[in-house]
Structures are given as C-alpha cells and as structure tokens.
C-alpha positions in Angstrom: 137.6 142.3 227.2 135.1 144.1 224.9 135.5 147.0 225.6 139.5 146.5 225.4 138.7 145.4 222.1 136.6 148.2 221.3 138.5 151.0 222.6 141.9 149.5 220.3 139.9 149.3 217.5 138.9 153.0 217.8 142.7 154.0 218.4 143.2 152.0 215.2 140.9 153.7 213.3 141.6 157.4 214.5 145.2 156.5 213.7 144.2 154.9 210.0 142.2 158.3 209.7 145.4 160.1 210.6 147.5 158.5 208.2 145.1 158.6 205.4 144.9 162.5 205.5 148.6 162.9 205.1 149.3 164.9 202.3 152.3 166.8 200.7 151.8 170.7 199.1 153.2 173.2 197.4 153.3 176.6 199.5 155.4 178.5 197.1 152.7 179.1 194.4 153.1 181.7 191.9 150.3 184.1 190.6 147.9 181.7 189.2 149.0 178.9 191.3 151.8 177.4 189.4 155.9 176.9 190.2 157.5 180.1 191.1 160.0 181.3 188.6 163.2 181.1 191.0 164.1 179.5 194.4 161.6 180.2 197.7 163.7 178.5 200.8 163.7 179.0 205.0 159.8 178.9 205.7 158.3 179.3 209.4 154.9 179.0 210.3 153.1 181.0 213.4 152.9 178.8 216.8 149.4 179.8 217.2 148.9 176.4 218.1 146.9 174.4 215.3 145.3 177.1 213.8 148.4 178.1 212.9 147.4 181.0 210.6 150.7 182.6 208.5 153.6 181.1 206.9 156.8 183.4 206.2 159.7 182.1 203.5 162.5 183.9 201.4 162.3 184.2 197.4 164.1 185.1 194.5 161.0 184.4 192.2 159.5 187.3 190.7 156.2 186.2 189.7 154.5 185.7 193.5 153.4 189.1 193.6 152.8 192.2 191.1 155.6 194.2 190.5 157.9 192.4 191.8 161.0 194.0 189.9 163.6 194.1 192.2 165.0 190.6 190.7 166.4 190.2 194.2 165.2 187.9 197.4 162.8 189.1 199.1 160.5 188.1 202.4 157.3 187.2 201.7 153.9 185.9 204.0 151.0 183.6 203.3 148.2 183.8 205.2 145.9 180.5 206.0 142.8 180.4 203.6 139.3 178.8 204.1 137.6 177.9 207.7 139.4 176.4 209.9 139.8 176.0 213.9 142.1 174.3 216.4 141.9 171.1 215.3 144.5 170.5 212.8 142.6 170.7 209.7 144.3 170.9 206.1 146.5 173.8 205.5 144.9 175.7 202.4 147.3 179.2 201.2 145.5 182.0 200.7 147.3 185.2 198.6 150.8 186.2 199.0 152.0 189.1 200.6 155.6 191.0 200.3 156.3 192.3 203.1 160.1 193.6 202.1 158.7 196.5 200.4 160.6 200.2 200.4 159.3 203.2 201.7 155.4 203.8 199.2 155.7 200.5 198.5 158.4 200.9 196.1 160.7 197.8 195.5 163.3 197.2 197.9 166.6 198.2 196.8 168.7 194.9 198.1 167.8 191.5 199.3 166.1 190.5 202.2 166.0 187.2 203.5 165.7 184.7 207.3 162.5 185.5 208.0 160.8 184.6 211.7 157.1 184.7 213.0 155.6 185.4 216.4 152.3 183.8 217.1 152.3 181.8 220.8 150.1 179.3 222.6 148.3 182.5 223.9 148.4 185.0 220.7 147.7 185.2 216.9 150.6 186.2 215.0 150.8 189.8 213.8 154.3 190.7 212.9 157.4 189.5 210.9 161.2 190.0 211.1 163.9 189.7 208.7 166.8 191.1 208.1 167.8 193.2 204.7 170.8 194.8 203.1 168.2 197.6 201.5 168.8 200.8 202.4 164.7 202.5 201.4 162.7 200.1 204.1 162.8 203.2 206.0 164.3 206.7 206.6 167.9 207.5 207.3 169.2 203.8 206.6 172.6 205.0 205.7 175.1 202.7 207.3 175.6 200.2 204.4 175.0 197.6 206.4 172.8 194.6 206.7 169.7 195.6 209.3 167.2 193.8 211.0 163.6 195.0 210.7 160.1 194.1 211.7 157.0 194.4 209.8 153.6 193.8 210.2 151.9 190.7 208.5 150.4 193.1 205.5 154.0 194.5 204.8 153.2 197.9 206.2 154.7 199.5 209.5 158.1 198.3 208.5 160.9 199.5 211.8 164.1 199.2 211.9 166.0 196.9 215.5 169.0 196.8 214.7 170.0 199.7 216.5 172.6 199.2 219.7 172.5 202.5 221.7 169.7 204.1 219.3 172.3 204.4 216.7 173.0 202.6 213.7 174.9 199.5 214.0 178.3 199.9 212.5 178.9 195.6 211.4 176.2 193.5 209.6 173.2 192.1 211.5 173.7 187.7 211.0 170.3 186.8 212.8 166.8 188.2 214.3 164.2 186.3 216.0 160.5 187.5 217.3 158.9 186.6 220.4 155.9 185.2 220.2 153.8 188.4 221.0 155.7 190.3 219.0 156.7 192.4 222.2 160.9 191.8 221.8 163.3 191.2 219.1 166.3 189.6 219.5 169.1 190.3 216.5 172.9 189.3 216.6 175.2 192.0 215.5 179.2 192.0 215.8 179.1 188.6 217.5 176.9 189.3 220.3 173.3 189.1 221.2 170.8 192.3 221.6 167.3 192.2 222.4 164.9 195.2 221.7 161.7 195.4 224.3 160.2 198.7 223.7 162.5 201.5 223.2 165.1 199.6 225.5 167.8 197.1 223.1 169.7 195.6 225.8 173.4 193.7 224.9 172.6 189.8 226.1 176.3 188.8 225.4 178.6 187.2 222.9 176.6 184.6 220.6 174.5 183.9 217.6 171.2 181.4 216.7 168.8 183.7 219.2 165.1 182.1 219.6 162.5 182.6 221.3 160.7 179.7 223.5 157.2 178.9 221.9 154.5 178.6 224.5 153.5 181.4 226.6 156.9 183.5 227.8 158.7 185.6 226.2 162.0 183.6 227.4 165.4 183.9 224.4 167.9 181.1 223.7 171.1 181.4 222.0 174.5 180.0 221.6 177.1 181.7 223.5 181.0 181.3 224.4 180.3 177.9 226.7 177.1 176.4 225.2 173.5 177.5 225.5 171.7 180.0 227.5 168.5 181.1 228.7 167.7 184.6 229.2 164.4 184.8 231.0 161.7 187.2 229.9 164.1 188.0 227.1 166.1 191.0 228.9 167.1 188.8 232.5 171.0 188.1 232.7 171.7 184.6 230.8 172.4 181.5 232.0 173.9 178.2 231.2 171.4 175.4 230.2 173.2 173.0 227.7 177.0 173.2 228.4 178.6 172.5 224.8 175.5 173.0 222.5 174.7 175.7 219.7 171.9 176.9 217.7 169.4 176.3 220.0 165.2 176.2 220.4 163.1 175.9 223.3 159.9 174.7 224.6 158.4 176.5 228.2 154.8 175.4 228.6 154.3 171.9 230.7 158.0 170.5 230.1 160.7 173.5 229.8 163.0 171.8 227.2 166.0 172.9 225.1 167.2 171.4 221.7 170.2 172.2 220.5 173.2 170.8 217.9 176.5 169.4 219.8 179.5 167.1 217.7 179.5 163.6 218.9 180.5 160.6 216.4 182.3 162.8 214.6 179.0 164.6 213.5 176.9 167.7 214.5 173.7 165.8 216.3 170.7 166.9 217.8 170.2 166.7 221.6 167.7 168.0 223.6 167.1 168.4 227.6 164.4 169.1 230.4 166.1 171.8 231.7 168.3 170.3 234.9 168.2 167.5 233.2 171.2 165.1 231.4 170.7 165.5 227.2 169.5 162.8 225.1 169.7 162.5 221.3 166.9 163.3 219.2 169.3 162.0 215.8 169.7 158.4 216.6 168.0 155.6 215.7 167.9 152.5 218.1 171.0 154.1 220.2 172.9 154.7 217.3 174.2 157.9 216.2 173.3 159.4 213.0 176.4 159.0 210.7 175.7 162.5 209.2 175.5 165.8 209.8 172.2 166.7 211.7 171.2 170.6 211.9 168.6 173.7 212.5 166.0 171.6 215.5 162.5 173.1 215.9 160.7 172.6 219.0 157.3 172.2 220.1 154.3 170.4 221.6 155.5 170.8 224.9 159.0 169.7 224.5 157.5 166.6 222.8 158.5 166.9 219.2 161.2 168.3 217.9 161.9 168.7 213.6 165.2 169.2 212.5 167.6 168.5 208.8 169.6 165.5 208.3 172.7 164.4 206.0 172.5 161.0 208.0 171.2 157.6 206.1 170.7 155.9 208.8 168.1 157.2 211.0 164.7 155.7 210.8 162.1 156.6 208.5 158.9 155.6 210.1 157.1 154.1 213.1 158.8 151.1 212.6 162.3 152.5 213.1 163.2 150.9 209.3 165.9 152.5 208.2 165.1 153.5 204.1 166.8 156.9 203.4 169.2 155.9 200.4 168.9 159.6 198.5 171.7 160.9 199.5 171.2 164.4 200.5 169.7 166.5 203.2 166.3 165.4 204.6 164.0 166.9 206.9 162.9 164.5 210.1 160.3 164.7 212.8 161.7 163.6 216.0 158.7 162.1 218.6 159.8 161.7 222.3 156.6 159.8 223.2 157.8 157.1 220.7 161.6 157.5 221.4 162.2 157.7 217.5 162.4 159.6 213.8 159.6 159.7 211.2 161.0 161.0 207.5 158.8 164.0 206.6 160.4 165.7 203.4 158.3 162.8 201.6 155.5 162.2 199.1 154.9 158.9 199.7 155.0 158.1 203.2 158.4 157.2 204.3 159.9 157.5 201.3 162.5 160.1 201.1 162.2 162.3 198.4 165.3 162.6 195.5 165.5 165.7 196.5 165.5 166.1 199.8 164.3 167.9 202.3 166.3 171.3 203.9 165.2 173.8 206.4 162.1 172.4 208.2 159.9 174.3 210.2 156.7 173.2 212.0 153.3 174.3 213.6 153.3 173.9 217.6 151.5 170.5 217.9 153.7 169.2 214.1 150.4 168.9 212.4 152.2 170.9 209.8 155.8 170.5 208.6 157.4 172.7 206.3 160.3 172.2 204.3 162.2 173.2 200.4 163.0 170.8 198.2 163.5 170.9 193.9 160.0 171.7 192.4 158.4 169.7 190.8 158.9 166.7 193.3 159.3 164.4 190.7 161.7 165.4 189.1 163.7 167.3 191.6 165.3 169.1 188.8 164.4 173.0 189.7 165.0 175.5 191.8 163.7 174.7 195.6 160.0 175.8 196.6 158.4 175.3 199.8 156.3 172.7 200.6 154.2 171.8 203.6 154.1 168.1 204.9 150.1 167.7 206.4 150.5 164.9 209.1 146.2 165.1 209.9 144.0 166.1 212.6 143.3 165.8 216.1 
C-alpha cells in the first residue's frame, strides 16, 4: 500500500512537472527578435525524435533576414539553439536562414512556399523541399512553371525534382514531400504522383497530399482515385490502405498506422488505422463527431498521437474531455490514442483556445513540440499570422 501510494504520488508529480513547463513561443522572430513585418504560415519541424533540431515555415516578411528584397514569400529554416539532448527540453530558435535564394545568393525572382523536412527516428535532418514559381534557383528553369526543389538546411546546393522523364515538367508542381533521409522526393505534378530516388523519378499514379512515414523507412502515402495508398520504400507499386480517405500521414515504427481525412456527419473528419485494421476517429469527442470541418493530421509517436486543424466547437479541450472552444475559428488539436481523446494546443493558457486560432499544426515525433500560426501578437490577434510553437515539457 505504500509503495502504491508512493509510486502515484511520483506519477503526480512528474505529470504536475510536465504541465508546469508548458509554454507557448514565438518562432517567427524578426532580426532583433521582434514580430515579423508580414505573415510566416505552414511550419514543420524535423522528426529527429526529441532533439528535434530544425524548423521550416513560409514568409512574406522581409525583415527575417538581410536583404531580403524580393517582397515576395519565401522558405525559410530555423535551426534549434542552446544544449539540448533527447529528452524534450525547451525549444530555444537560433538564427534564421533563407534557403529560397537564386543562383549567388541573389533574391529569388517569385515566391516560394510548402515547405517539408526530413529528419527520421534514425537520422538528423539535412535537407529541405519546397516548391517555387522562380525561375534563377538554378540553371535552365525556363518552363514558367511552378517547380519543386530541394535544398540543403544552409540554403546552398539548391536542385531541381520536378523533372518527369529528365525533362521539365510542362503543368505546375501542387505538392513535394522529403523522406526522412533525404534519399527520395515525392512531388505531384498534372494530377499524379512522382517520386525521385537518385537519378530515377518514377510515376506512382494519379493523386495528391504525398508523405512520407516518419520512423525508420522510407515508405510514401498519398491520396489516389479510391482512397489512400502505401507505396513501400517509396518506388514499390501502391496499394490500398484506407479505402475513401485523402490527405494522408503515416506512422511505420512499432504500430504501422495511417491518418487520413474522410466526410462523415456531413464534415471532413480525421480517422486513422493500424494498417489491416477498421478506422477510428481521431475528431470526436466522447463518440461524437466533430460538427466542423477537421483537416491536415500529423502523425507520430508510434502511431500514438496524431495533431491535426479544427473548425469544430465541440471537441474536447483537455484531459477532462470539457468541451470549451467558443472562438470560432480554426484551432489546432493534439489527438492522444492512449487516452482515447483531444487536448487544444493553439493556446496560451492551457485549454483555452486562443481568439485567434490555431491553423496548420505541425509536431516533433514524440509531440513535445507543436507548431502552429495564429495573429501575432496573441493577445490581440489583430496581425498578420506568425508561427508559434506549443512546448508540452519533458520526458
């Protein structure tokens, strides 16, 4: 009986610890640290477990680097600042990088935007994609088109992927993802799915919303013609995995699980599945539907948690299930399926949405680390979004 006593007041206290280190940042800082001078939106963060070392975002501020005259979006990384190790430590941003930078490091000539990160359970991140309607990233961009490209995390070594048959693609890239050794590339171009693995770009298929699995493979989602597939490795033929679903992300260390947006109660929810496996909804609060739009899941922690945007108002907000969300807009939630339930994270206070909202989350593999854009400053939720990082505490 003691040492039942002793051992819950221990899990009381690591869990009062926890809570007591949760803290909302700003990511987006400007030179000197202050509020960027126009919108930063659609962060990601490496899945190098918790060390999680880079975040990546889009910006149309001009004063987060020098020389930043372009007055256009542009892709930018942060790299992770201080000491830290794998244990889930605070999340300090060190200088900002532009990485959508022409050929010398001129300013690119369009906008560049949807950036993705590799960075596994088994390798730092070293490389960003992103795709760009700039035509100086590199030589002989002359199709007029929106391209995909990678980079590495200093900006330099920018290549172009978009390139079906070695050739320029004649219609507008729509998405790229990375693999999480940076060793593949996926990128949709008129309405089908390519991956690039070396010199090889291989056509998948017809579909959009390509990712690739954080963990250890190298394995590619995407939504096709009859729901989502799997293509193992990235290059194997695809198959079926969530009959009906779209936009998909997967997990394939431990549990191999998909998440993925299907309509049901009039509403876009978000389901997810060990594959084989019937679906379950991860937008529902005590078997009830959400009664908005949910979008945009992000997987990780085995299959265990899964982040995503909601319109809905009645989902719960913390570990109590309460429902509380009265603002009216687009939050971003963190779904937990050891506790079967929804936790509010575009907050300052704890469970208490922010006015403005919360749109395009992102996490770190174990969710120590949620990202998400909201109006800057929080407050007042009166200017253009920045990016801000919800710090849920250690081990």
């Amino acid at each position: 009986m003691i040492l039942a006593t002793a051992m819950g007041a221990a899990v009381s206290h690591a869990a009062s610890a926890r809570e007591s280190a949760q803290a909302t940042v700003l990511i987006s800082r400007a030179l000197g640290g202050g509020l960027p001078n126009g919108a930063s939106t659609h962060a990601v963060i490496s899945n190098d477990r918790r060390w999680a070392r880079v975040i990546a975002y889009q910006s149309d501020a001009s004063n987060l680097v020098p020389n930043d005259t372009n007055g256009t979006t542009d892709v930018f990384v942060v790299r992770r600042d201080g000491v830290f190790g794998n244990d889930g430590t605070q999340w300090f941003p060190g200088s900002t990088i532009a990485v959508s930078r022409g050929l010398g490091g001129a300013p690119a000539n369009g906008p560049s935007w949807g950036p993705a990160l590799d960075g596994s359970f088994r390798a730092r991140p070293k490389c960003v994609a992103f795709l760009s309607a700039a035509s100086n990233l590199v030589r002989g961009d002359t199709n007029g088109k929106v391209d995909a490209f990678v980079a590495r995390l200093n900006g330099t070594g920018i290549r172009r992927v978009s390139l079906p048959r070695r050739r320029q693609a004649s219609a507008d890239s729509t998405a790229v993802a990375v693999s999480g050794n940076c060793s593949r590339i996926a990128f949709v171009a008129n309405g089908s799915v390519y991956v690039k693995a070396g010199r090889r770009v291989k056509r998948l298929g017809p579909g959009a919303d390509p990712s690739f699995s954080t963990g250890e493979r190298q394995d590619l989602v995407y939504g096709g013609p009859r729901g989502v597939y799997l293509s193992k490795n990235g290059t194997s033929r695809p198959r079926l995995v969530a009959p009906g679903g779209r936009n998909p992300a997967y997990n394939d260390i431990k549990r191999h699980v998909v998440a993925y947006e299907k309509s049901s109660n009039g509403h876009t929810q978000v389901y997810f599945r060990d594959l084989g496996h019937g679906e379950h909804p991860a937008s529902e609060r005590n078997g009830g539907l959400g009664n908005g739009d949910s979008r945009n899941p992000v997987i990780g922690n085995s299959g265990y948690y899964i982040s995503f945007e909601s319109d809905a108002d009645n989902l719960g907000v913390n570990a109590l299930r309460r429902p509380g969300d009265y603002n009216s807009t687009t939050d971003a939630y963190l779904y937990t399926d050891v506790r079967k339930l929804t936790l509010v994270q575009s907050v300052f206070e704890k469970a208490v949405p922010l006015a403005g909202g919360g749109f395009n989350p992102s996490m770190s593999f174990y969710a120590n680390y949620i990202l998400f854009d909201s109006p800057a400053p929080l407050a007042g939720a009166s200017g253009p979004h920045q990016v801000f990082m919800r710090y849920l505490g250690p081990l």
